[in-house]
C-alpha positions as a Markdown table, in Angstrom:
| # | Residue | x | y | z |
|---|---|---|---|---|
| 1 | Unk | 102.2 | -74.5 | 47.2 |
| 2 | Unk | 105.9 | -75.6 | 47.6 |
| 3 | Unk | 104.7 | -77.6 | 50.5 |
| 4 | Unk | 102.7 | -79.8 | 47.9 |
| 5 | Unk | 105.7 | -80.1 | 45.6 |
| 6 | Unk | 107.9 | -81.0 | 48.6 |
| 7 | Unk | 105.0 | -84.1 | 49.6 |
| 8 | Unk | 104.6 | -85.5 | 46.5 |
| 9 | Unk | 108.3 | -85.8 | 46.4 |
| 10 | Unk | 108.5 | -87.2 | 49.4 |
| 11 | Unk | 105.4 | -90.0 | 48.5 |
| 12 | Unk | 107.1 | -90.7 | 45.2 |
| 13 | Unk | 110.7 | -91.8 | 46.8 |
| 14 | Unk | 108.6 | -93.5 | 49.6 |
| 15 | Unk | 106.5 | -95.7 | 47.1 |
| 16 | Unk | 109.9 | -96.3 | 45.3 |
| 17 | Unk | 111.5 | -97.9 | 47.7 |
| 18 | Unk | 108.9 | -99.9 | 49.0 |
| 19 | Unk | 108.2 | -101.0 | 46.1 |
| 20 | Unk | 111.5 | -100.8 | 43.7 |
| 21 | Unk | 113.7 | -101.1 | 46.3 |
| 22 | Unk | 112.6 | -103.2 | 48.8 |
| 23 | Unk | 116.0 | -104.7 | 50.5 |
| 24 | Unk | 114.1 | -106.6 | 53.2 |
| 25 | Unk | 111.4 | -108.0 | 50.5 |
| 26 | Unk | 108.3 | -106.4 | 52.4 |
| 27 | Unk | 106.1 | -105.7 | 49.1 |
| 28 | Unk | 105.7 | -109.2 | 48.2 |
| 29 | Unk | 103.6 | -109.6 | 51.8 |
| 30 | Unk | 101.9 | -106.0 | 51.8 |
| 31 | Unk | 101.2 | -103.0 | 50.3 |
| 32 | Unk | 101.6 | -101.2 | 54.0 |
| 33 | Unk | 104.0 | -99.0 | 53.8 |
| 34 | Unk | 106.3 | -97.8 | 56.3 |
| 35 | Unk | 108.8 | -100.3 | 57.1 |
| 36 | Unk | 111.7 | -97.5 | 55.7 |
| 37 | Unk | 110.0 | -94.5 | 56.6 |
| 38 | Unk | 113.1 | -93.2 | 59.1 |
| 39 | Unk | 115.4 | -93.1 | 55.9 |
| 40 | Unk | 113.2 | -91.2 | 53.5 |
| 41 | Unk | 113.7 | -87.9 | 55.2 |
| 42 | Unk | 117.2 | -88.2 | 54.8 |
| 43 | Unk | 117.2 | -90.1 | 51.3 |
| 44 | Unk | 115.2 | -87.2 | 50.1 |
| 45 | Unk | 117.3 | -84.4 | 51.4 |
| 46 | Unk | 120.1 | -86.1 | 49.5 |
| 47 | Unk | 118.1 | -86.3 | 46.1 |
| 48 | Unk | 117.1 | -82.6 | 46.8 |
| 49 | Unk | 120.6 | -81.6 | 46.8 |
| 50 | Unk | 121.2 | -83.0 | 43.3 |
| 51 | Unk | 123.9 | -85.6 | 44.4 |
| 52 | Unk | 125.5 | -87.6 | 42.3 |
| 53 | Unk | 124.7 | -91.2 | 41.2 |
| 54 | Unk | 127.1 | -92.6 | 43.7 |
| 55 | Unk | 126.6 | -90.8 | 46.3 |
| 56 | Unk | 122.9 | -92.1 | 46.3 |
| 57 | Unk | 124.5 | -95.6 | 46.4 |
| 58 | Unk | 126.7 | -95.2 | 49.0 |
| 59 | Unk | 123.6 | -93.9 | 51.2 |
| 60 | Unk | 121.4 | -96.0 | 50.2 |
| 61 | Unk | 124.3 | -99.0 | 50.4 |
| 62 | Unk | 125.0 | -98.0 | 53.6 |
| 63 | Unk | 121.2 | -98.3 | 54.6 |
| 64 | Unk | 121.2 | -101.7 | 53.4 |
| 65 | Unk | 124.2 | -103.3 | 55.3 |
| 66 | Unk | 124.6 | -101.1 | 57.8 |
| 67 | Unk | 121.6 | -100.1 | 59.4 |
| 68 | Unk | 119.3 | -102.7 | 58.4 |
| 69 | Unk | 121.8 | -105.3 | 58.5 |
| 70 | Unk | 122.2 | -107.2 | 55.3 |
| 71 | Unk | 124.3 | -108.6 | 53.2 |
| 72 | Unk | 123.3 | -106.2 | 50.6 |
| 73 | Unk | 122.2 | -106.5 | 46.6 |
| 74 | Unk | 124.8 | -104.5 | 45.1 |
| 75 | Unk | 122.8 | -104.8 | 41.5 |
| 76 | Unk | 119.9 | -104.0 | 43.1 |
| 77 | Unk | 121.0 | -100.8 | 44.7 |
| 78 | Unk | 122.7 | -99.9 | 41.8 |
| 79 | Unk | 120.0 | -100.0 | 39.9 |
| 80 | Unk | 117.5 | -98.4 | 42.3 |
| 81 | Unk | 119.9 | -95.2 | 42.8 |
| 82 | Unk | 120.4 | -95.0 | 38.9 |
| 83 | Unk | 116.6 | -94.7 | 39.2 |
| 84 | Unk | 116.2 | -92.3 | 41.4 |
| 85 | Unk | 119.3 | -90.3 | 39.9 |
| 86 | Unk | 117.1 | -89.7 | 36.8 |
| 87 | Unk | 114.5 | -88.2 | 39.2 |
| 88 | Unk | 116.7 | -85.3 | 40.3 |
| 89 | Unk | 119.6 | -85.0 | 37.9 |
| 90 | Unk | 120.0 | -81.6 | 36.1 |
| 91 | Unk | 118.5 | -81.1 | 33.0 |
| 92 | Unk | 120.6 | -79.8 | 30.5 |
């Protein structure tokens, strides 16, 4: 059943960024997801490893001004990988 646990992961950080996320603003012109489905492999290796905070931002900054070109919402991502921090951060 891991396999389940590991897809619904995977579909929650997915719908997150298209829809929390969003750098390139596709939500507002479709619910079709898939526009950044080659980063959510790696995006959700990194949550599984229990990164830090900032390491999420640097990937996910990185995503955002690097690969898909942009100048980059630095609040945004901010807030987006304070987000999905809270998803995977150790309980104490």
């Amino acid at each position: 059943m891991e396999a389940g646990k590991a897809e619904s992961f995977y579909d929650q950080v997915r719908e997150a960024v298209h829809y929390r996320w969003d750098p390139i603003g596709v939500a507002a012109y479709s619910d079709e997801m898939g526009e950044y489905d080659g980063y959510i492999p790696a995006l959700c290796e990194l949550l599984e490893k229990v990164v830090d905070r900032q390491q999420i931002f640097e990937y996910l900054w990185i995503m955002e001004t690097e690969s898909m070109g942009l100048e980059g919402d630095r609040q945004a991502t901010e807030d987006f990988s304070a987000w999905l921090y809270q998803l995977v951060k150790p309980k104490n």
